[in-house]
N, C-alpha and C positions, 0 to 999 in steps of 0.2 A: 548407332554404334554397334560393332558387332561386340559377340555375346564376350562379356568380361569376366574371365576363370576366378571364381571364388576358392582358393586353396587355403585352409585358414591351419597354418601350422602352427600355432600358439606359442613361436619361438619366431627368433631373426632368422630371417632365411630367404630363398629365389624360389619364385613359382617355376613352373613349363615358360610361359611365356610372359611375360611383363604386363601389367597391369593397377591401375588403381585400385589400393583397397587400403586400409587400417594402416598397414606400416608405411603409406606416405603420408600420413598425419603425423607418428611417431616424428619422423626426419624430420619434419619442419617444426616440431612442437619441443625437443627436447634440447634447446640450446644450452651452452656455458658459456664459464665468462669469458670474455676475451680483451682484446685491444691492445694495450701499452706493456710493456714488459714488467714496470713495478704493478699491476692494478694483477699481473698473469702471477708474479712470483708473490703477492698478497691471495691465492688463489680466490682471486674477486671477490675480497671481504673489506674491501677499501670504500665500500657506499655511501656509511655516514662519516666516515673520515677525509672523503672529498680532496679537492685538489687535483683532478686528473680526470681529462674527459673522457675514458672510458667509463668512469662511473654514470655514464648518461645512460647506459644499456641498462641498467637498473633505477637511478635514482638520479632524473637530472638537478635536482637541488644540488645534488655534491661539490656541480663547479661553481656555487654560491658564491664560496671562500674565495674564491682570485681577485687580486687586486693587482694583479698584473698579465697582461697578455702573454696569453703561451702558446706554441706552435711546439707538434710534436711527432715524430714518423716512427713507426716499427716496422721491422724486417722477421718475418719469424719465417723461421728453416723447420720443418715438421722430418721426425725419424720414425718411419714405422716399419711397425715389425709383430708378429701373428705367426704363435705356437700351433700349430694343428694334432689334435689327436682323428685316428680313422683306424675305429677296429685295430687298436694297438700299435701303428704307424704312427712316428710322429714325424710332422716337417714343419720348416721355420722360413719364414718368406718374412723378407725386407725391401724397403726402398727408400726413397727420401725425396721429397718437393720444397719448396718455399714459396712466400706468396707475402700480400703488404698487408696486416694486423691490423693496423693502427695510422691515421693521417689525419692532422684534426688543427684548427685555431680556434682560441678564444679570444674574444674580446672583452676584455673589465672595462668597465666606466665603473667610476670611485664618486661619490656622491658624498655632497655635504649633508649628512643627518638633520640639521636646524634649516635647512632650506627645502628638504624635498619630505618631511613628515616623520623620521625617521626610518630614512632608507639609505645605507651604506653604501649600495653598492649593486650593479644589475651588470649580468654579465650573457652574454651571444655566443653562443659554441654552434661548429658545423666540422663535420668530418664522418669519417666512418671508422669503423670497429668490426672487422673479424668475431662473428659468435660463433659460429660451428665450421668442424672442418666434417669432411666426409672421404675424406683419403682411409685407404685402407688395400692394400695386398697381403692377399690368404690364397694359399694352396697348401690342398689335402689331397692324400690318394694312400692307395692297399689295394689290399684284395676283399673281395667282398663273393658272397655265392647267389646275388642278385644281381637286376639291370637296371637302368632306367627305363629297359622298354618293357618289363615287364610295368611296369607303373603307365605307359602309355596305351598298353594292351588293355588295363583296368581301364582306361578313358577313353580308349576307341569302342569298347564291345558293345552293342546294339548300337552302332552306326553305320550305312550301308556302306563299302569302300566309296562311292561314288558324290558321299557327302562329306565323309573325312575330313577335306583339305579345307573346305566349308566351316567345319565346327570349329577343326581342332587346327588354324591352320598354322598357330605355333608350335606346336607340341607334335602330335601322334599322328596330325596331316604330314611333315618333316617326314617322321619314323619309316611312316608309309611308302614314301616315294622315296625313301635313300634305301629301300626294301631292307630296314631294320626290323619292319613288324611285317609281315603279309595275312593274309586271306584267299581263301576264293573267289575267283570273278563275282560280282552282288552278293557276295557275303557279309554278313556285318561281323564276325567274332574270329580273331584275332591271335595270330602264334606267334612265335621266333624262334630264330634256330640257335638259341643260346639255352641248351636246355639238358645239356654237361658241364663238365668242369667249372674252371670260376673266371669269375671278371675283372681284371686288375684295371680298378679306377685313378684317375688324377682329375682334378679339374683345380682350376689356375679362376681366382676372381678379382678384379682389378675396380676399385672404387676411386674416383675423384670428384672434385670439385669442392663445397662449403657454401655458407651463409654468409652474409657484408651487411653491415646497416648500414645506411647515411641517414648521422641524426642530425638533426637542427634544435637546438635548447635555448631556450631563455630561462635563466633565473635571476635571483635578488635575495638581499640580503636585507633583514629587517631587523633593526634595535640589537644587533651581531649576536644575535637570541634565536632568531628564526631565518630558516634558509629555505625559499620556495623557487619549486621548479616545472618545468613541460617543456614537454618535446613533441615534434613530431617526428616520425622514423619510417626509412623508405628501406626496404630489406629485397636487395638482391639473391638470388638463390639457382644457382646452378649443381646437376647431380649426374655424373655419370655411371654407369656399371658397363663392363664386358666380363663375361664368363664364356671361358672354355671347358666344355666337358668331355671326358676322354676315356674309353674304354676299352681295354683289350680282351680278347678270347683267349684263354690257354690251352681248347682243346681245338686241336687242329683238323679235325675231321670235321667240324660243321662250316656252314657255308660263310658266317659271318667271321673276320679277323678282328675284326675293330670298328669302333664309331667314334665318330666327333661331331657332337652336339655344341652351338656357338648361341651365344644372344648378345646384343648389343640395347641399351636405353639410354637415352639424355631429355635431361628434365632440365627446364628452362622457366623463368617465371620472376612476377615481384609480389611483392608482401608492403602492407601500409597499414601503420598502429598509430598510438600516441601513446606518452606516459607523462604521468602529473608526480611529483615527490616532495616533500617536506622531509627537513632535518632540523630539531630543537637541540639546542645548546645549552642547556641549565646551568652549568659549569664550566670552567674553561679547558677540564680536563675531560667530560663526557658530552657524547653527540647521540643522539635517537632520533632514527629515518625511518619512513613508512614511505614505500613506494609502490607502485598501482600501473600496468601497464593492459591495454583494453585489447580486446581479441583482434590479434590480426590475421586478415585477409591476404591467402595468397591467389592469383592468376597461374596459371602454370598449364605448359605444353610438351606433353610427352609425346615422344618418337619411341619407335621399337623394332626391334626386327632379330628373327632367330634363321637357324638354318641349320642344316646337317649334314652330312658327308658320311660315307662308309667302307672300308676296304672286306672283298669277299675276295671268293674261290673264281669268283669272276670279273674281278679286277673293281677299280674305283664306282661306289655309286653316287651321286649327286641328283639333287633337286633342279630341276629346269629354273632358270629362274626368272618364269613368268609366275611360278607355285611361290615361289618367295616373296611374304607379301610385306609391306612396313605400315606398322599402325600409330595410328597420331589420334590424339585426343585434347582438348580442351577444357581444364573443370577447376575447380575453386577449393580449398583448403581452409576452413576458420579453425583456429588455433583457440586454446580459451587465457581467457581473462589469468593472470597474474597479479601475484600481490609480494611485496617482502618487506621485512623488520632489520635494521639494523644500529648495530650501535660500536660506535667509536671510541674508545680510550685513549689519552694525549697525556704519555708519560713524560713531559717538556722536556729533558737533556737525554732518556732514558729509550724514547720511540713511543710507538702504540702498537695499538691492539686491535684490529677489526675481526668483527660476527655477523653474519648476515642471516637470514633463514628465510627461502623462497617456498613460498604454498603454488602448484599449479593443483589442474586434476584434468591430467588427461582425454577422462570417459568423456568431454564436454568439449572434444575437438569436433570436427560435421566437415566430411564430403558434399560437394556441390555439382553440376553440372555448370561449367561457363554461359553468364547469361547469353553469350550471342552465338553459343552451339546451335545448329540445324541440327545437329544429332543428340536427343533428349536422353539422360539416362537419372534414374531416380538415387540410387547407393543408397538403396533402403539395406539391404542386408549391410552392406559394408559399414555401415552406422549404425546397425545394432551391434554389432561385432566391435567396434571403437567400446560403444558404451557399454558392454559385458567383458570385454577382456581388459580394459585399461583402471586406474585408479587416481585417485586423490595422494601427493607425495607432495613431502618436506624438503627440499634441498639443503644443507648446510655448507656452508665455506667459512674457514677460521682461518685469520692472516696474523702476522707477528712482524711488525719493523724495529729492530736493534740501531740504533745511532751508535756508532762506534767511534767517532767525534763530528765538530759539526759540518763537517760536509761527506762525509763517509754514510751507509746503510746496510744493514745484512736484512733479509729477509726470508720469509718463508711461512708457507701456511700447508692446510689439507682443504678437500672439500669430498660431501658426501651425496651422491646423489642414486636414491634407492629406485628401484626396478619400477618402471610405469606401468606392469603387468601384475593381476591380480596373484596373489600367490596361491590362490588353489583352482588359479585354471593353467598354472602352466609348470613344468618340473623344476626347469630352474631360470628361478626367478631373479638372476643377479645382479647386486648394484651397480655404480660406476664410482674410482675414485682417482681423485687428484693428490699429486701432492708436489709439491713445487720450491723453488729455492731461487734468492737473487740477490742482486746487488748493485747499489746506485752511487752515485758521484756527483754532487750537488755543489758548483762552482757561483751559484746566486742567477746568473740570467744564463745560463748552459749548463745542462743535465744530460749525463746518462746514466742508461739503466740495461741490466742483463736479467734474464731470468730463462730458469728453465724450469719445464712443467712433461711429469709423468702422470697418462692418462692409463689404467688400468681395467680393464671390462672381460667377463667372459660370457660363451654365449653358445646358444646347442645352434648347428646348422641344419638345416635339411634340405637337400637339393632337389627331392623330390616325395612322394608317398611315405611318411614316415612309419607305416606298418610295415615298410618293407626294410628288411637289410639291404645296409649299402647306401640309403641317402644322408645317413646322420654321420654328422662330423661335429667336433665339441673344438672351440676355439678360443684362445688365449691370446688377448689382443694389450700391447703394450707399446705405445703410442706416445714421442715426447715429442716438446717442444724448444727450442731454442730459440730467443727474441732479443735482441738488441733496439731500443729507445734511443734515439736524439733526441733534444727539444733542448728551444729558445725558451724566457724569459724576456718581455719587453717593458718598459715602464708605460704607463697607461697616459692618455694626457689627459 
């Protein structure tokens, strides 16, 4: 494998060039809840209050309770949208996607208690569930009195020009041959002729894709006292980024006018868990769920490729592109173990109440190389850096369903989910939160459901060398959802 850039900027942010390290453990580690539009506008505090099969992402006991077949689709429409601040510039970039949430059957089989030992009821779910998105458009830009290439000038110096494109051949190899950085013939240390006035930056970052489980669940219902569950869970996982970065000269007397620096990644791969869950019912009015989900394994295949362009005094420069090289890699992701508590209240004409609280601990995700790689690479740094900068975190999600009569629902919860970075290794360490709102229409074998969900997160960027002015951008990311629920009700035979 060729040499993989450890840039460790103790924030969310884009190396030079793409590569594996710590924050793709983050991406695959830090799910929420998702699926069904009531389970989105319960901000997934629906677990021991069950009935809906996206409670299988946390706790498959929850579809215990059906004693009737249910078939159910969501549509969720995502709106995003991302404040930038940059050196007192701010800009506001939007867009909009949609994609399918939720698609899922159960099967109940109802069981006569004095014939099968005291068991009510054992019920088969299969579908998928939407757990994370990764959509996201951010553009930032100002003026700044640095470059980027001063930051590749720092990573080219003691390299001879004629190994450059060799070490660095995403980054400062680029620089080199769009003659953003120069040298002397076998020189190894490094100028530019950006070395008055200032640089009016923009760079433009486009994120898509998300995370899909397809679960499979069995559970059963025992003495309607205990509700036991397991799954297995097959988690699809696609990620892309493109960044354009862009910079102008404002003094017109040096040779450089402008650059544009580009990268493109896509990340591809599956993930395979299980999860076991119990919910006891001691009263008919409260439920307590323990659920348990074991590290999952992902496979994953990254692509990548950067490039650059430059306007001078001497017209366009570009990189040959036999220099433009694309790297691909193969390597493995263990997420850690999961656990969560929750508990249901069944106010009968009145609604409920659900509380969840999820324990992960991030430091205890591990970089792998893919067993059937020819190209061996160890991520021994990249894994001491997971276990020094990440932590042990409490999730919380609080949901409220209002009956407003009996087939009407208002809903609505929060959820709290605090910063997976230690907070005195990084400045700011900020949480994420949900807050969500919905409403259902309960006809007996036809349902629907609305909800909307505001995701709120902020986060220091750095695009490049963060001792340098000009790579930091701070971002304010405000992210909803909109989801629409069908589902059937069938009579079980």
């Amino acid at each position: 494998m060729k040499k993989i850039a450890l840039i460790i900027f103790l924030c969310v942010g884009t190396t030079y060039s793409f590569a594996q390290n710590e924050e793709d453990v983050l991406r695959y580690t830090m799910t929420n809840f998702g699926g069904s539009a009531r389970n989105i506008s319960l901000a997934g505090a629906m677990t021991a209050l069950g009935g809906d099969f996206s409670v299988a992402t946390s706790n498959p006991a929850g579809i215990g309770k059906m004693t009737k077949d249910n078939f159910s689709a969501t549509l969720n429409v995502e709106l995003l949208n991302a404040e930038s601040t940059f050196y007192g510039a701010v800009k506001n970039e939007s867009g909009s996607t949609a994609n399918l949430s939720n698609l899922s059957y159960v099967k109940a089989y109802n069981l006569d208690p004095k014939k099968f030992n005291n068991w009510y009821g054992v019920q088969l779910g299969m579908g998928l569930n939407r757990v994370n998105s990764f959509q996201e458009r951010i553009n930032y830009g100002g003026v700044a009195d640095s470059s980027i290439l001063h930051s590749f000038i720092a990573e080219a110096n003691g390299t001879p020009d004629s190994l450059l494109l060799d070490a660095y051949p995403f980054s400062s190899g680029l620089a080199y041959y769009a003659y953003g950085i120069d040298t002397p013939p076998g020189g190894d240390e490094y100028t530019t002729s950006f070395n008055s006035g200032q640089s009016v930056h923009d760079r433009q970052i486009t994120r898509t894709g998300g995370m899909t489980e397809y679960n499979f669940t069995l559970s059963g219902n025992y003495g309607n006292k205990l509700l036991i569950g397991g799954g297995l869970t097959f988690i699809k996982s696609n990620f892309s980024e493109r960044f354009q970065h862009v910079e102008t000269f404002t003094d017109d007397s040096i040779f450089l006018n402008s650059i544009n620096y580009t990268g493109e990644l896509d990340i591809e791969g599956w993930g395979y868990s299980a999860r076991l869950g119990v919910i006891y019912m001691p009263f008919d009015y409260l439920r307590v769920g323990l659920g348990a989900q074991l590290p999952t394994v992902f496979n994953l295949n990254d692509r990548w490729t950067n490039n650059m362009t430059a306007d001078t005094k001497d017209g366009p420069k570009t990189v040959d592109p036999s220099y433009v090289y694309v790297g691909r890699y193969d390597y493995r992701v263990r997420t850690p173990f999961r656990a969560n508590g929750s508990i249901g209240l069944i106010l009968k004409k009145f609604g409920s109440i659900g509380l969840e609280v999820e324990m992960v601990d991030y430091s205890n995700s591990i970089l792998k190389t893919n067993k059937k790689s020819q190209d061996r690479y160890s991520f021994t740094a990249e894994n001491f850096q997971i276990e020094n900068l990440y932590r042990s975190v409490f999730n919380v999600k609080l949901g409220m369903e209002i009956r407003l009569n009996p087939q009407a629902y208002l809903r609505g919860g929060a959820a709290y989910y605090p910063s997976p970075y230690q907070s005195n290794k990084v400045a700011n360490a900020a949480p994420t939160y949900f807050y969500t709102l919905g409403l259902g229409y309960n006809w007996g074998n036809v349902f629907i459901d609305m909800a909307y969900a505001l995701k709120l997160h902020k986060m220091d960027y750095y695009a490049y060398d963060p001792t340098l002015n000009g790579s930091y951008a701070n971002i304010d990311l405000s992210n909803s959802q909109v989801l629409f629920t069908l589902g059937f009700r069938f009579d079980s035979e």
